[in-house]
C-alpha positions in Angstrom: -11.1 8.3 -16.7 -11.0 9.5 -13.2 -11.0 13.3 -12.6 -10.9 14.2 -16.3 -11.2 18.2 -15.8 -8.2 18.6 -13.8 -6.2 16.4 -16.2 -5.4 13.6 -13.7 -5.9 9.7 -13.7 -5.8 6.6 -11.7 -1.9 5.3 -11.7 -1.2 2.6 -14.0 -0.9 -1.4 -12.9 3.2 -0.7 -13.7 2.7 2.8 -11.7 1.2 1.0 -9.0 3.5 -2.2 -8.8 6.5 0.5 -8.5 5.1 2.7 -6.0 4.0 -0.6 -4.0 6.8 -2.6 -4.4 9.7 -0.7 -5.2 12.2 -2.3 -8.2 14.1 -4.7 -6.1 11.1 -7.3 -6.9 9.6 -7.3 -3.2 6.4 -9.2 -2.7 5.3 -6.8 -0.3 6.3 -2.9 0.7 8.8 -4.4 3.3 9.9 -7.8 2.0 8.8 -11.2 1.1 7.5 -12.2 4.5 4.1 -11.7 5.0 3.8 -10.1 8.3 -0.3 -8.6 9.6 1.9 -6.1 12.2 3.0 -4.1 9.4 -0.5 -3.6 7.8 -4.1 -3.5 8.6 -5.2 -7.1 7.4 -8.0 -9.3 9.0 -5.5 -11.0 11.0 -4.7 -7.7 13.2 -8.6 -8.0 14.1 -8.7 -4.3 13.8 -12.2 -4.5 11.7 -12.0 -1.0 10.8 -9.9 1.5 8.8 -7.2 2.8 10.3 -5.3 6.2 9.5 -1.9 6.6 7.0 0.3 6.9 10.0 -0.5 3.8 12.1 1.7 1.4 10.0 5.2 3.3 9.7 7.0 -0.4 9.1 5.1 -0.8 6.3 6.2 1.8 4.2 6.9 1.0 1.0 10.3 1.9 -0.9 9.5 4.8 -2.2 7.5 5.8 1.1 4.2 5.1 -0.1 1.9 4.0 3.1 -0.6 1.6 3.1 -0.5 -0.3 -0.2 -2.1 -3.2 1.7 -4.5 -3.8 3.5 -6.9 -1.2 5.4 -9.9 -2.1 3.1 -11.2 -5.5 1.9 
C-alpha cells in the first residue's frame, strides 16, 4: 500500500482509466487519434521529462495532465 500512515493509496486501474480517459470511451485524454504534439512521447524527440504545463491540449476530461507519456 503506498503511503499507509496518512491513509492514502495508489488510484485504482477503474480510478485511473476515468481520470485518463474520461467516460465517453476515448482512447486517449483528447480522442482516438494518436497525436505525439499533445504528449511527451519518443516521437516529439524531447528525450527528457517535461513539466505539467507544457502539454495544455492534452488534458484529459476531467483535466488531469499528462496521463501519457513523459516517462518510458
Amino acid at each position: 500500500m503506498y503511503a499507509p500512515w496518512p491513509g492514502k493509496s495508489l488510484p485504482t486501474a477503474g480510478q485511473w482509466e476515468k481520470a485518463a480517459r474520461g467516460t465517453s470511451g476515448r482512447t486517449f485524454p483528447w480522442g482516438d487519434q494518436r497525436t505525439a504534439a499533445k504528449c511527451n512521447v519518443r516521437e516529439t524527440g524531447v528525450e527528457c521529462t517535461t513539466s505539467v504545463s507544457r502539454y495544455h491540449s492534452g488534458v484529459s476530461p476531467l483535466w488531469f495532465y499528462d496521463m501519457v507519456g513523459n516517462v518510458w
